[in-house]
N, C-alpha and C positions, 0 to 999 in steps of 0.2 A: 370443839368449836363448830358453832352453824357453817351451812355452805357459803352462805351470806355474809360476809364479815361486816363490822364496825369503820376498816379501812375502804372496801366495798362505799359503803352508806357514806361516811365521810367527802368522799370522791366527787358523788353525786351531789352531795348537799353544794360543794362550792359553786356547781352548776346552776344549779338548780331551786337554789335558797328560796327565789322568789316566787318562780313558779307555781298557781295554785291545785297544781293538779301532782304536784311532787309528792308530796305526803303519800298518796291512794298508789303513785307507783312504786313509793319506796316500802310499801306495806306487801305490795303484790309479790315484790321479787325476796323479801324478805322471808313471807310466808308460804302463801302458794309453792313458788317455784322452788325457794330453799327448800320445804317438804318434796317437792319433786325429786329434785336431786339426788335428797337424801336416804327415800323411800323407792324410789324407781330408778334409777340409774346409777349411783353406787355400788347399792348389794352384785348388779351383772357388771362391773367394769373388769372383774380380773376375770371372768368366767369370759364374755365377750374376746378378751385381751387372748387367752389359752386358744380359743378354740376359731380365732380369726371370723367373730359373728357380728352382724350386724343387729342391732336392738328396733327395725322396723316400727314397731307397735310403738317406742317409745315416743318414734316422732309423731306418729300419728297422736298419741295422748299429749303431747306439747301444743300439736297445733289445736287439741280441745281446751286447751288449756286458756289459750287467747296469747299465748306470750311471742310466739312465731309473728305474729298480724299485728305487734305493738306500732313498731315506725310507719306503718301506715295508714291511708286514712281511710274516713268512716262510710265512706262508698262501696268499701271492700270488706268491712266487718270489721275494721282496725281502730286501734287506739291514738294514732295521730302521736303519738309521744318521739321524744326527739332517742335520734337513733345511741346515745349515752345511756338509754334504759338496757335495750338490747345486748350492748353491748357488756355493760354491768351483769348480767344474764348470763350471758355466754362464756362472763368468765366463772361464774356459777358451778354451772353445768361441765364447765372442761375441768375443773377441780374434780369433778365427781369423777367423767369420764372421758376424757381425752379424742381418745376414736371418735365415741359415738357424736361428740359434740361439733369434732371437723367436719361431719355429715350433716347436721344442722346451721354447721356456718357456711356451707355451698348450696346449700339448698336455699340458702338465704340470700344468694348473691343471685345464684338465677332469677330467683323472685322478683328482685330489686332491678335485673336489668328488663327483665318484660314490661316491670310497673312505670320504669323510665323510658324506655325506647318504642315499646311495641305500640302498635296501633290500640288504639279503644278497644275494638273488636278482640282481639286478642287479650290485652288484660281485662276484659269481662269473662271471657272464658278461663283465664287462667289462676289470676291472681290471690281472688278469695280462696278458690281451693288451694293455692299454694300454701298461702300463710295461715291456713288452718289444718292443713296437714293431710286432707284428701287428695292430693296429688303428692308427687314428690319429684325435683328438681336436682338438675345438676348442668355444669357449667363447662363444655368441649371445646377449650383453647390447647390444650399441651398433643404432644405429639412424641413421637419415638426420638426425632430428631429435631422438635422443634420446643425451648420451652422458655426461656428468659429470651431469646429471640423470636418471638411469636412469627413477625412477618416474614417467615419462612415457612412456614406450615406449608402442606403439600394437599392437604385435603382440598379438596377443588369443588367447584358448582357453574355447571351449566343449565342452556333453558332450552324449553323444549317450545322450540315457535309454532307448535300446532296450540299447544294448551296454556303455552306461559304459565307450567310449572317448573320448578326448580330437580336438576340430578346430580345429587351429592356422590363424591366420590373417593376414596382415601381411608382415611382411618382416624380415630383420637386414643390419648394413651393417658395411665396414670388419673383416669376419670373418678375424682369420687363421688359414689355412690351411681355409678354407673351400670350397676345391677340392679339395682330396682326403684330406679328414674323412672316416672311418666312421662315427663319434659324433659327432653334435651335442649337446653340453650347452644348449638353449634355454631362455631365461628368456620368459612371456608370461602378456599380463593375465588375469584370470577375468572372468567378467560383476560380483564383487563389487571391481573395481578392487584386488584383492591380485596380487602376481607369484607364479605357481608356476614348476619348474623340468623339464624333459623330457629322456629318453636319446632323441634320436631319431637315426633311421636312413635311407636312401635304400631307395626301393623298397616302401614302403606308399604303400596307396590315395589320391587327392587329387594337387597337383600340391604338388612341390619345386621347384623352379627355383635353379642356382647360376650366378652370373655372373660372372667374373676382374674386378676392378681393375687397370687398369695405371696406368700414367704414373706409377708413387710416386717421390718425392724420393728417397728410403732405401727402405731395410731390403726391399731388391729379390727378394735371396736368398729370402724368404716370398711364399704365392700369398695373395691379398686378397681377398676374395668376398663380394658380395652374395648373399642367402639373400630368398628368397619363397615364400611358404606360402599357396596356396589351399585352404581345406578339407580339408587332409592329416591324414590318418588316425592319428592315434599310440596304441597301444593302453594302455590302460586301466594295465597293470601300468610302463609306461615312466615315470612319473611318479616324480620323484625327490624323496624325503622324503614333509611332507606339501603339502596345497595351501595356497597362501597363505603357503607359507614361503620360497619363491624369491629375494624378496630379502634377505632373513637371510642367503641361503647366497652371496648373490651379492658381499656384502658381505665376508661369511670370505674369499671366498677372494681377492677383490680384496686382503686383506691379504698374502696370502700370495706375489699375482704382483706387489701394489710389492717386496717384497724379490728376488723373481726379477729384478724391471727393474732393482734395483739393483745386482743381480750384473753385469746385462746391459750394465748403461753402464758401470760401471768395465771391463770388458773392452774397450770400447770405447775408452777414455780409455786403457787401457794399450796398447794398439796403435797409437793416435795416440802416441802417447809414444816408445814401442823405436822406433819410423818414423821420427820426429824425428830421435832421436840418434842411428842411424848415419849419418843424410844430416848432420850439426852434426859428424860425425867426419871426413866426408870433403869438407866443405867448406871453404874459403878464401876468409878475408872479409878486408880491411885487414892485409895477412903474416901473420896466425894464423887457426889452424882457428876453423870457429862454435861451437864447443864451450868452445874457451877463454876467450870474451869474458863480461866480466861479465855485460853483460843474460841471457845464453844458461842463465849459471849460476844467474841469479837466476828466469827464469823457468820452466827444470826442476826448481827448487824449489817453487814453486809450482803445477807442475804434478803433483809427487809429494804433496804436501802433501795436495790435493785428490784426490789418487787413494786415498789411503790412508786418509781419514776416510770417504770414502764403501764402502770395504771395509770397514772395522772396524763401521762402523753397521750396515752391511748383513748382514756374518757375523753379528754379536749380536742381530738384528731375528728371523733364522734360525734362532735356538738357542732365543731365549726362544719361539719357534713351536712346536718342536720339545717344550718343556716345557707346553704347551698353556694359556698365559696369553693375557689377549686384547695384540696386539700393532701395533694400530691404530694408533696415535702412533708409535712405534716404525716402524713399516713405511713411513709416509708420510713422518719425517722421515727414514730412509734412504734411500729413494727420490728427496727433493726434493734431498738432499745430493748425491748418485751422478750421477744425470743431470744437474743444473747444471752438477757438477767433469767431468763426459765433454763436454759441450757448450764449456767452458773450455777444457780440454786442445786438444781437437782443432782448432778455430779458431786458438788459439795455434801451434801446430804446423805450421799450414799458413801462416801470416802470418811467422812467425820461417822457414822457409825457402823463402818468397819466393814466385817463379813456379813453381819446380820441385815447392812442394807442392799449386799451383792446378790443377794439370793430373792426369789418369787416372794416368801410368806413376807418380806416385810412391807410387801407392794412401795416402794421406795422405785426400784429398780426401772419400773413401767415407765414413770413420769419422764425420767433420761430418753429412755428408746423413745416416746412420744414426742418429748420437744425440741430434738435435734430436726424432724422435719420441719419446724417452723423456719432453722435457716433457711431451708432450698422453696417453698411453697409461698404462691403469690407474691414469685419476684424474688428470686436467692439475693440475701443481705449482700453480697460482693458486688452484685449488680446495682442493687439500689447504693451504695456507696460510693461507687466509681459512677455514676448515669443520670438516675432519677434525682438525687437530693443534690449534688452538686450543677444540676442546670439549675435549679430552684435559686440556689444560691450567688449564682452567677445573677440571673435575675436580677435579683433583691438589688444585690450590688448595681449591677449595671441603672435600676431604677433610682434607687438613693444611694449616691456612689460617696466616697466620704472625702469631701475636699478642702478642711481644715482639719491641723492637729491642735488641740491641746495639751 
């Protein structure tokens, strides 16, 4: 099967039908990038996976690619296309490769809050180069002890009233691609306990310090870094928005990377899937193939069933993003949908065929250790269940509460 599927293209068209520029992106992601996938990021996911590597080069050939720079606009070198391309993309790509692709969808969130928050000055300097892969981004909210609770972070910033520049202080944890970031998007407290947010860079005054994570479960393909900041120098103009608005911004765009995660697990789910059924094709269970037995039928149902509500939510979570509504409900219940149905799928997958999906060659087993982080990242599902989608709902109701029965 292409990396691009038929349910992919279906997705989009419901979006998209009228659009006259649908066609040229639905050919892009189709071709283009499905070859990408397929040709440059497939062949290294299990080699990546073993040896805890990052595929650098490949983002850089993505952002030549023009597919990083789609959602935005043509100021910056971008295609202006609604963020449902992207996202269609990304589940692409985490089909193929999982790690390397949660690296591409941070890098893509940094992006998105410089191009929203930051001054002019700053997204002139940053932006093009982001979304075309000259630079590389990543995004320092989580902390050792701070992570579905953000407004505890302990990472701090003061100022320096000879110069009115900013001296970061603290640490960030769990950073990905915080090894070979150009831009750090940091979030850190003020002396008035508000979060501000920072472009920082390597190579100013103070110290930096980056240090790899290894040993992760999943999502290997990405590099993991801890971030420590002694007294590091960030100049005055790096400050992105204004101060004390950091967490507002860190909030947007947490919305924006649950629909990325959601892209990112159904790719996942759809790889544990095609994996499944050719090994159900060429198996021999009781004189028929595993394909042919009921159970096999009834659980590829359920595992399509699952895959494809968490697309549909997640494409629509994307579009109304795109329309620039807030999309907070919407993104968390995409997200908790996608990741549960990937976490399903691929357990399933590897249980219906046996031993031969418990083991490395049947690359089965990767997809599991990978889409289990999607519960805990950009907001662990327990929280968005209990917090985020039931204030949303509280809302609604409270807005149009229901005061006739019939």
């Amino acid at each position: 099967m292409p990396f691009f599927t038929r349910d992919q293209q279906d997705a989009l068209e419901a979006l998209h039908h009228a659009n006259p520029a649908h066609r040229d992106m639905v050919e892009f992601l189709s071709g283009p990038l499905s070859n990408f996938a397929a040709e440059k990021v497939a062949p290294r996911a299990a080699r990546n996976d073993a040896e805890e590597s990052f595929a650098a080069d490949n983002l850089r050939a993505l952002g030549e690619l023009g597919f990083m720079s789609l959602p935005f606009p043509e100021k910056y070198d971008g295609m202006n296309a609604c963020f449902s391309y992207l996202i269609a993309g990304m589940e692409t790509l985490s089909k193929a490769d999982a790690g390397f692709t949660l690296a591409i969808a941070i890098h893509g969130t940094a992006t998105d809050g410089i191009y929203r928050f930051a001054s002019d000055r700053l997204k002139d300097k940053y932006v093009e180069k982001l979304s075309h892969g000259r630079l590389m981004g990543c995004f320092g909210l989580t902390e050792t002890s701070s992570g579905s609770d953000a407004k505890t972070m302990k990472c701090s910033w003061s100022r320096d009233a000879s110069t009115g520049d900013y001296l970061l202080n603290g640490g960030k944890y769990w950073i990905t691609n915080g090894m070979t970031a150009d831009v750090f998007f940091i979030m850190a407290k003020g002396p008035d306990g508000k979060i501000s947010a920072f472009a920082v860079e390597k190579g100013w005054k103070g110290t930096f310090e980056q240090h790899k994570i290894e040993g992760k479960m999943g999502v290997r393909g990405s590099n993991t870094a801890e971030l420590v900041f002694e007294d590091y120098r960030v100049p005055k103009d790096q400050l992105i928005g204004e101060e004390g608005k950091g967490f507002n911004y860190a909030m947007h765009m947490l919305n924006g990377g649950r629909v990325t995660i959601g892209a990112w697990a159904t790719g996942i789910a759809q790889g544990a899937y095609e994996k499944f059924v050719k090994y159900a094709h060429e198996r021999e269970l009781f004189g028929k193939r595993l394909i042919d037995l009921d159970n096999t039928r009834r659980e590829m149902s359920e595992m399509q069933i699952g895959i494809n509500a968490g697309r549909l939510m997640t494409y629509q979570a994307a579009w109304w993003k795109t329309k620039g509504v807030d999309i907070a409900a919407k993104a968390a219940m995409a997200k908790v949908m996608a990741t549960e149905s990937s976490v399903h799928v691929a357990e399933r997958a590897i249980e219906l065929a046996g031993g031969y999906g418990y083991v490395h060659d049947s690359r089965i087993e990767r997809h599991l250790r990978d889409a289990l982080l999607g519960r805990i990242g950009e907001g662990a599902n327990e929280v968005l269940k209990i917090m985020v989608i039931p204030r949303a709902l509280e809302r609604e109701f409270g807005e149009r509460p229901l005061t006739n029965l019939w």
